[in-house]
N, C-alpha and C positions, 0 to 999 in steps of 0.2 A: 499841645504844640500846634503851631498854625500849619506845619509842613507835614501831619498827618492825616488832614481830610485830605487833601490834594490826594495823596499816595492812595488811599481808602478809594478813591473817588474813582481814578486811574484803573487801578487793578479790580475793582469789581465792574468798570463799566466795560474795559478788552474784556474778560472773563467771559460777559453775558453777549456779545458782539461776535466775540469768536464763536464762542459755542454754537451762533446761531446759522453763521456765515458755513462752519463745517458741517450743519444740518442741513443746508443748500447748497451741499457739494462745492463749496466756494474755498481759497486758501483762507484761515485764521485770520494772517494778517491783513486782509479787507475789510474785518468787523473792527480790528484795533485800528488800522485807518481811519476808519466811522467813527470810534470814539472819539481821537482827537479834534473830526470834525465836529462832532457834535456838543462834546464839553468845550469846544475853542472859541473864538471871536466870529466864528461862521454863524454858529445859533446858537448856541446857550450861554456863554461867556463867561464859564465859570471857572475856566482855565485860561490864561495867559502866559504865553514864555517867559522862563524866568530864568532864577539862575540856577536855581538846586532842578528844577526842569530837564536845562541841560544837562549837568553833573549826568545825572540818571540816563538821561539820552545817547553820553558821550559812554559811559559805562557799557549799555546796553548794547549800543554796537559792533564794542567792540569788544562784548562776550561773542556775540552773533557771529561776529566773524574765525573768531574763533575755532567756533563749534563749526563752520564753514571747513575751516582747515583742519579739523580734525576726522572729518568726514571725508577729506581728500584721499582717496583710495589709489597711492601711484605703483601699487602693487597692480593694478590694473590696467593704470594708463601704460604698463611696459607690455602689458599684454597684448594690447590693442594698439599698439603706440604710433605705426604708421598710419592708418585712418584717423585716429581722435586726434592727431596734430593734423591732420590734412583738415577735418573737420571744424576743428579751433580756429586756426590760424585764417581761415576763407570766412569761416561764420563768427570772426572778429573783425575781419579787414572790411567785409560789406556793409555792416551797418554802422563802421565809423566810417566810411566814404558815402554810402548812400544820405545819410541822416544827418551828416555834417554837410553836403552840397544843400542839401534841401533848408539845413538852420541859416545858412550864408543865404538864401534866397529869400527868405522869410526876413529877412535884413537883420540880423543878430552877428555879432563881430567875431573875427576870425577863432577869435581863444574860446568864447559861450561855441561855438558851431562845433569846435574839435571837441572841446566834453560833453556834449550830448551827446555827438557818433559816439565816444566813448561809454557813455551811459546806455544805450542800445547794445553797443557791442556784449554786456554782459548776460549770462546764463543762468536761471535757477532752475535747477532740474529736479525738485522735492514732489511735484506735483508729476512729473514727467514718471517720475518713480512709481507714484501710487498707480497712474493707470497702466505701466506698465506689469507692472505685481496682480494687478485688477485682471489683464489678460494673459496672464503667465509668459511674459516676453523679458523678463527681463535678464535671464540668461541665454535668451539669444543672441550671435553676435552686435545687431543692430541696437539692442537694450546693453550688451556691455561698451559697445561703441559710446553710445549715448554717454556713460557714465564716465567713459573716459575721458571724452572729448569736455566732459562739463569739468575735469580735474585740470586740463589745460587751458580752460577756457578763462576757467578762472584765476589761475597764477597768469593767463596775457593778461588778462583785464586788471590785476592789481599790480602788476609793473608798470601798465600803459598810463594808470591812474596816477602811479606815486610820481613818477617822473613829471606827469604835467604840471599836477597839484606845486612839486617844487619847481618848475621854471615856469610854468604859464601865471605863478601867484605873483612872481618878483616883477616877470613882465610887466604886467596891470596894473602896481602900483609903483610903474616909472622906475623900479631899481633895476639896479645893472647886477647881476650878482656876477661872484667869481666861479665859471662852470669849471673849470678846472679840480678846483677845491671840491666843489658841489660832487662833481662825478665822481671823484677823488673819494669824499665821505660816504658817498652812497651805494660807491663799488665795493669799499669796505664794508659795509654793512652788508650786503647780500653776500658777499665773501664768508662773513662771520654767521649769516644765515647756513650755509652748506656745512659750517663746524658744527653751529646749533646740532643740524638735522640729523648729520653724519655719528657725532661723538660725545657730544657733549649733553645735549638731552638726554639719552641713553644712559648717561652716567648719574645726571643727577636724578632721575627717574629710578635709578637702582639705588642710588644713598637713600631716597625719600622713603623707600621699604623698609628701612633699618630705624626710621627714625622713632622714637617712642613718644608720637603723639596722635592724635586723633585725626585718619583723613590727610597722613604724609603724603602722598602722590597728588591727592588735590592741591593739596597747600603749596607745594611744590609748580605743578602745574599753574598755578594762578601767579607765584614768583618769576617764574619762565614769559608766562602772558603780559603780566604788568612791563615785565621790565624789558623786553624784546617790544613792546607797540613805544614803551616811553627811551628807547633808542631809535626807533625810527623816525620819532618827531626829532626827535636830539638834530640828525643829521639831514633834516628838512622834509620828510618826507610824511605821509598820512600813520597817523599811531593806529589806525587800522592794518594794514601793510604789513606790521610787527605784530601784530593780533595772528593775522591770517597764517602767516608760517612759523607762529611759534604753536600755532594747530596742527598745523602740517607733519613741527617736530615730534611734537609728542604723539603724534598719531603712528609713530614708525617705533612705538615703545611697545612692549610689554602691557604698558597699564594704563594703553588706552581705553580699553571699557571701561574698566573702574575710574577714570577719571570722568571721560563721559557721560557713566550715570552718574555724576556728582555734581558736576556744572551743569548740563543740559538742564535737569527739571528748574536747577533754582535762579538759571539762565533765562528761560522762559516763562519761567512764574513771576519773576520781579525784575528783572532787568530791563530785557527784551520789549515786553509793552510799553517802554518810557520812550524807547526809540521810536517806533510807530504814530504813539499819538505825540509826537512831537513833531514830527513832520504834518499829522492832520491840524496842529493846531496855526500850522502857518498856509492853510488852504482858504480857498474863496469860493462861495458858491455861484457867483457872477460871472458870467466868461461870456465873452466879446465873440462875435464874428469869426474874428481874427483867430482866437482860443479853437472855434468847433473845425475852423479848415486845418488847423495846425493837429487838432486830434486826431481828425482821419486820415489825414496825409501819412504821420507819421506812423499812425497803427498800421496802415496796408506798408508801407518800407520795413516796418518793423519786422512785420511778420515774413513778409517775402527775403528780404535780405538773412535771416536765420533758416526760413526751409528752403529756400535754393542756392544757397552759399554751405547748407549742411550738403544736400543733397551734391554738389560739386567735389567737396571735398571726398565726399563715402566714395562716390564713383570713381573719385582718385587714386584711394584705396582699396580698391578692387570689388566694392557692392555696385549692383543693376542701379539701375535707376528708382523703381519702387524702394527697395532698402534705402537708398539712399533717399528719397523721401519721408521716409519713414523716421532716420537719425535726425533730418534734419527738423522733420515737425518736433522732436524730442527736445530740440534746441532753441523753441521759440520763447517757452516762459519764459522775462525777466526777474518779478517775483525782487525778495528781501536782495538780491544782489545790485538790480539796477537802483532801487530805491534808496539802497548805502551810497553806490557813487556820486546818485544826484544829490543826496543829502552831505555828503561831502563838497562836492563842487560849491553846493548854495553858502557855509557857512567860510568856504576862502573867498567868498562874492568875487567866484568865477562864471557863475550859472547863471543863464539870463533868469532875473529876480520875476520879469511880469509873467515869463510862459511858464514859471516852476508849477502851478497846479494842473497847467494842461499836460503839462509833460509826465506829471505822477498818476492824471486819468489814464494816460496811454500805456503807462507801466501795468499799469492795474486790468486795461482792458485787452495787454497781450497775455497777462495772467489767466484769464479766464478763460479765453480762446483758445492755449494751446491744450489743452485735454483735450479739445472737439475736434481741434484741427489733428493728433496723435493721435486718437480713434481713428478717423476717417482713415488714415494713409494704417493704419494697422488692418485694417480691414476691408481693404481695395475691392472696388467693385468690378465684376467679373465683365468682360466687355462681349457686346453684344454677337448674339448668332450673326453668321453672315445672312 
């Protein structure tokens, strides 16, 4: 069949990509970036967007997201819950004002300028993790802050998403929608999200134990996922959105490990890579002028607006200033988070379409930055004799 080299092709070339990208201390997903550049229309061309492409890409994300929300630890965010919202809410609100002012200047229209802030605004904290574990910090209050604050960060970031995604899409293409209705369906649905979380997960999580078939609680858990992302589209909103907190629910069960190890490996092994290089296959090695000002521009806002918008909110919460550095470098990677929202915004062609591969270099180059920049501030330097 024609639709089995592609897949062959796909998954052995992230394999050997990643592998090499986490032999250079680099995330995974930088090598699976690489491949879709490298099998795409950039230089080999031996991939092209298609439709079974997306299928796989559309899947992939929103296992990822998923596994996102089932790693949501709110058993922690109540722990820490005055800093990690102080933390969130500031090192949300800075880099959609700072990076939206700057997209409006860059002449890009008011709806592209608010989803980028918004695409900035988001957290991936999987790398923040490892160097934290690396220097035994990560049960320090600063490394539980960190982890909290990346639990609220990411339930603003996919409210802030779902809501644009439904009014900023109707906007741009000249409809009037009825917001009433809109808010109406969508208040319901996040209503029916708190039953999800609250009761209802929980119950059918305890029936899937009884059930007499192979991998109840996964099979289960993947009925919960499907059908919570394909109501959120129902009611206008991103079927990722319905991914994320029907992670979240079952993460509050009993048989979240076991679900976990279920989905995670085969989430990763075959899903997950389709999303990745589907995004590299709509990249360009060509970048203008315009492209290399708009990289550094927005990598230095990037990063500033996450470590001293962390750092604001920790000291709000009662940490020094160092600590508070420290949470906020925590907060710079954007990593598989920012790269879902931008790859959402681009396919409601909300995103400005010319600057999407500068904008995924800049995802990519706060990625790798923020381990250097969390060393440093974990290991302050002692300031000089008098």
């Amino acid at each position: 069949m024609a639709i089995l080299l592609p897949i062959v092709l796909v998954l052995a070339t992230t394999t050997i990509l990643a592998q090499i990208s986490r032999r250079l201390n680099m995330p995974a997903v930088v090598g699976q970036l690489l491949a879709g550049i490298l099998l795409g229309p950039a230089v080999l061309g031996w991939l092209r967007p298609s439709e079974v492409m997306s299928i796989f890409s559309e899947l992939g994300v929103i296992v990822l997201m998923f596994l996102a929300g089932l790693e949501s630890d709110l058993h922690l965010l109540r722990r820490f819950l005055k800093p990690s919202l102080y933390v969130a809410c500031i090192g949300v609100a800075a880099p959609v004002i700072a990076l939206g002012v700057a997209s409006k200047l860059l002449g890009m229209s008011v709806i592209e300028s608010i989803l980028v802030g918004i695409v900035f605004s988001a957290t991936s904290v999987s790398i923040s993790v490892d160097v934290l574990k690396e220097e035994n910090a990560l049960n320090r209050p600063e490394g539980a802050t960190i982890l909290g604050a990346a639990v609220a960060d990411d339930i603003l970031g996919v409210l802030l998403l779902s809501f644009f995604i439904s009014f900023g899409g109707a906007q741009k293409a000249g409809e009037q929608p009825n917001l009433l209705l809109s808010i109406g369906e969508q208040l319901l649905f996040f209503g029916g999200i708190v039953v999800l979380i609250r009761w209802l997960a929980p119950l059918l999580m305890r029936f899937s134990e009884r059930l007499l078939v192979i991998a109840g609680p996964t099979l289960m858990a993947m009925v919960i996922l499907l059908g919570t992302a394909a109501l959120a589209d129902f009611v206008g909103l991103s079927d990722v959105v319905g991914a994320f907190f029907a992670g979240v629910a079952v993460a509050q069960t009993p048989t979240k490990k076991e679900v976990d190890a279920s989905i995670e490996p085969m989430g990763y092994a075959f899903f997950v890579p389709f999303f990745f290089v589907g995004i590299g296959l709509q990249m360009k090695l060509t970048l203008s002028w315009a492209d290399l000002v708009l990289i550094v521009l927005f990598t230095i806002l990037a990063v500033l607006t996450k470590l001293y918008g962390g750092m604001a909110g920790a000291m709000l919460g009662g940490f020094t200033k160092q600590q508070g550095l420290t949470i906020g470098a925590g907060m710079v990677s954007r990593g598989e988070m920012a790269l879902i929202t931008a790859q959402i915004g681009n396919d409601a062609h909300l995103f400005p379409a010319e600057q999407y591969p500068a904008i995924v270099i800049v995802i990519l180059l706060t990625t790798l930055l923020s381990p250097f920049i969390l060393k440093h501030y974990l290991h302050p330097q002692p300031a000089p004799a008098a």
